[in-house]
N, C-alpha and C positions, 0 to 999 in steps of 0.2 A: 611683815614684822622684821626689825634689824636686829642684828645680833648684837651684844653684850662686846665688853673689850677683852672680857674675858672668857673663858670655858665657863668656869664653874660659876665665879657672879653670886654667890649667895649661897645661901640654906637653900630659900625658896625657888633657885634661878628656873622660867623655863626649859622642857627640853628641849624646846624647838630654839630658842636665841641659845641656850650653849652649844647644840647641836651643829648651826650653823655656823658658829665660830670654829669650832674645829672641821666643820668640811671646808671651810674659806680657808683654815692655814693648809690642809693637807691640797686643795689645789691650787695655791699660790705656790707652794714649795715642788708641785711637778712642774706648772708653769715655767719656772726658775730653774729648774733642770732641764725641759726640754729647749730654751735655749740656749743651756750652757753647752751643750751637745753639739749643736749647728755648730757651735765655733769649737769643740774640744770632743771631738768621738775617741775620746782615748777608753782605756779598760775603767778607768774611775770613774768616769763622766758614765760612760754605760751603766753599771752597778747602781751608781746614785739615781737616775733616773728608773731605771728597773725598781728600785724601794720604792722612790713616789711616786712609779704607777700603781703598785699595789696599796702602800698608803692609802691613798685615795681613794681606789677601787672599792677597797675594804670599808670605806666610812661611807660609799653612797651605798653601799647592801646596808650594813648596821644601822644606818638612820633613817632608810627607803620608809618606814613606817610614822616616823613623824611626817613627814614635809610632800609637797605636792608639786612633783618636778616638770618640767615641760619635756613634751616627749622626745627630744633630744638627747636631754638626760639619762643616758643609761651607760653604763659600764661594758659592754658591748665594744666599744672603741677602744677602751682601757685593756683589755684582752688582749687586741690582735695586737697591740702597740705591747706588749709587753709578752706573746708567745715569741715575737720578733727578737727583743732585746734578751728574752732566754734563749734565743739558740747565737745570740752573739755573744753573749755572758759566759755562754757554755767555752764556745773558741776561745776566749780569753784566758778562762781558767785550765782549761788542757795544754793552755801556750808554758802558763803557768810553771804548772805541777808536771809537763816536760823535764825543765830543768832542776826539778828538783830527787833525782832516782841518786842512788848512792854511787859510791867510787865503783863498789865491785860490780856496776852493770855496765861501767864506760869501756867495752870490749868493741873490738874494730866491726862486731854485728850487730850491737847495741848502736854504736854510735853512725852507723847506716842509715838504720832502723828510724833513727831520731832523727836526724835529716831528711829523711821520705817523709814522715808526719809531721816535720816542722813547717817543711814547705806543702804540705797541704791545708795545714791550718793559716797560715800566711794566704791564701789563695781562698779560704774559706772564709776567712774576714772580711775579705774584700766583698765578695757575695752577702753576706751577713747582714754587713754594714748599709749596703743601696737596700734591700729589702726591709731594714729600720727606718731607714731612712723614708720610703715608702709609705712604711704605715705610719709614719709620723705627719708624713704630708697628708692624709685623706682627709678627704671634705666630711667625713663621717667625725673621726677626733674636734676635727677645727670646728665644726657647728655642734658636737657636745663639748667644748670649750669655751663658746663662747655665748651660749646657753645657761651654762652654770655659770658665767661672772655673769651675766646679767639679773642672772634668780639670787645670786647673793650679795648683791643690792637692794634686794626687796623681795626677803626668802618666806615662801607660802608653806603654810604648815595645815596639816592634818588636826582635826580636833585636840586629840591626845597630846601632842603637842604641850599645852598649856600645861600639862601635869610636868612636878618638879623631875628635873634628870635623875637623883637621888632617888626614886618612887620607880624610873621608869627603865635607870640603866639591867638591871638582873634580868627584865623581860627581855632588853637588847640584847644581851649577851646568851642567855642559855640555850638561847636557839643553836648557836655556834658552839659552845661547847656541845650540845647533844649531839648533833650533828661529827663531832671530833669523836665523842665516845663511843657510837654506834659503827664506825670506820672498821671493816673486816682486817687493815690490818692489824691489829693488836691481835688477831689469832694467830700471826707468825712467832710461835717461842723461839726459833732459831730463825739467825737472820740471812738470807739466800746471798749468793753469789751477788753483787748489785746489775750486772749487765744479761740476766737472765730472766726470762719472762716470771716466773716463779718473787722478783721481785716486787715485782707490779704495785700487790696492793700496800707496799711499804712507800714506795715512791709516793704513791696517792694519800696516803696517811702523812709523808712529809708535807705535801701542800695544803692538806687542811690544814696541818699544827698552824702553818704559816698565817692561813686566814683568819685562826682565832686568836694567834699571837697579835695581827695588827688590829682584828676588831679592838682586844681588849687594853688595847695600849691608846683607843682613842678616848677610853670613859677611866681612866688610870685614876683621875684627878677623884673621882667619886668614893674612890676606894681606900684600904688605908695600907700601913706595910707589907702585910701579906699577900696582898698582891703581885707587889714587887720582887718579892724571891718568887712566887708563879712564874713570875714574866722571865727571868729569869731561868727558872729549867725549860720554860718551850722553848728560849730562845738556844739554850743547850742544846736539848732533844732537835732542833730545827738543824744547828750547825754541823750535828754528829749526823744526822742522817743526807744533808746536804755534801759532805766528805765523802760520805761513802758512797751517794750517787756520783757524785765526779771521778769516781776512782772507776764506776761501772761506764763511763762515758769514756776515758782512757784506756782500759780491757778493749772498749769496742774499737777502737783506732789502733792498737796496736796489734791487735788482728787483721787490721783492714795491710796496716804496712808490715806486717810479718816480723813484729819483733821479736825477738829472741824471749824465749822462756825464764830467762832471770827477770827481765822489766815485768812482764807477767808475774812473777811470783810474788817482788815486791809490791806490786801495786796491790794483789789482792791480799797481802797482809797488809797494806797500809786502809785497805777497806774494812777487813775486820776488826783493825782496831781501834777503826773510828766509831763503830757501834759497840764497844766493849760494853757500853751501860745499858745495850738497850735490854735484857734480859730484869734488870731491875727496876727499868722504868715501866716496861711492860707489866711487870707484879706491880707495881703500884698503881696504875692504873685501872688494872682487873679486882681492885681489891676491893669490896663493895664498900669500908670502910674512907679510905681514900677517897671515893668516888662522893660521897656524902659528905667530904671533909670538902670537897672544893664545889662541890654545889651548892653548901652555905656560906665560904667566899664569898663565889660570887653575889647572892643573895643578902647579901652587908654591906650596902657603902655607908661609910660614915652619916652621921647626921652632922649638918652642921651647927653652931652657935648660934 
């Protein structure tokens, strides 16, 4: 069965042809990234590739129950290629958020301090970088690459399938929001130090949000505005608790190179007040009312004309 030019395609469209039209842009668009990288491993070209592996990853769970993939097809590849590019994303962004500490920490121990961590993240990229570059090369990525453009030339679908996107998207999704809402971290009312074990289940609550943010930005189209301010605070909640992981990955380097207790002090106010909100997200969340406000969200996509 070929997909549609479009996602959506209709009132009635298949979910298997919209389906496959947004798994075909989201791995055309890593495609597109993972060669612009061979020729540009800069921090941007990392980032952008990092999103379209998860992209992607995210639409072959979300849509694994329509369609009937050849066993190549698994997201398994998309992992290692992208545990790889988070610990180069990471050196980027600590290369980063270095040079950004105030006047009053540029003292002749500070600025030691910054230079022993500078040139270890300098030397840690370089490591970083071949071990991306690695899993970019494996015969595991390249034959689940070339697997899936072969199946979406001619994408086999699961019975259900044939049932409209519109009927079939809420069952896609709620798995992954339940899945979000059952997350132990939202039992932290207070938010820990970020580079402390104690943060743990916060961290892991960050990469859910992340997974149900890109599920549900794939069936967007089904849905109507309200959605979009959803998508909207996870991507909030995503960015705030992503700040305050980077600040617990900087604590841990500046301990490593013995920085003075000012760059310490700021970083971990600039970590709390990157979670300033979560206290009220978290009540939102736990609110049982709330919780039933966005389970019929999602349980609404538009009908169409």
């Amino acid at each position: 069965m070929r997909g549609t030019t479009t996602a959506r395609g209709g009132a009635e469209a298949e979910a298997g042809a919209s389906g496959s039209v947004i798994l075909g842009r989201r791995f055309h668009e890593f495609h597109r990234r993972l060669e612009a990288i061979e020729e540009d491993p800069s921090p941007g070209s990392v980032h952008e590739l990092r999103i379209a592996t998860r992209r992607l990853q995210a639409a072959l769970v979300l849509f694994r129950p329509l369609f009937d993939f050849p066993a190549d097809v698994t997201p398994s590849p998309l992992r290692q290629v992208e545990r790889q590019l988070g610990k180069l994303r990471d050196l980027d962004v600590l290369t980063a958020r270095l040079s950004t500490f105030s006047p009053v920490s540029e003292r002749p121990e500070a600025e030691a301090a910054g230079a022993r961590l500078a040139g270890v993240l300098v030397a840690g990229r370089k490591r970083a970088l071949k071990r991306a570059s690695a899993a970019i090369e494996r015969r595991s990525l390249r034959r689940m690459a070339a697997a899936l453009a072969a199946w979406l030339d001619d994408p086999r679908c699961s019975p259900v399938a044939s049932f409209p996107m519109s009927l079939l998207a809420p069952d896609l999704l709620l798995p992954l929001f339940a899945r979000t809402l059952l997350h132990p971290g939202w039992r932290l009312d207070e938010v820990p130090t970020p580079d402390t074990t104690a943060a743990n289940p916060l961290h892991s609550l960050r990469r859910r949000l992340k997974v149900l943010r890109y599920g549900v930005e794939c069936l967007v189209d089904w849905y109507d505005e309200p959605i979009i301010s959803w998508l909207d605070e996870l991507h909030a909640m995503q960015d705030a608790l992503g700040a305050w992981h980077d600040e617990g990955l900087l604590l841990d380097r500046l301990r490593e190179a013995q920085g003075p207790e000012a760059m310490h002090a700021e970083s971990l106010e600039r970590a709390r007040g990157a979670v300033a909100r979560w206290p009220a997200w978290r009540a939102r969340y736990l609110d049982p009312k709330a919780r039933a406000s966005l389970r019929h969200l999602l349980d609404g996509p538009v009908s169409l004309p």
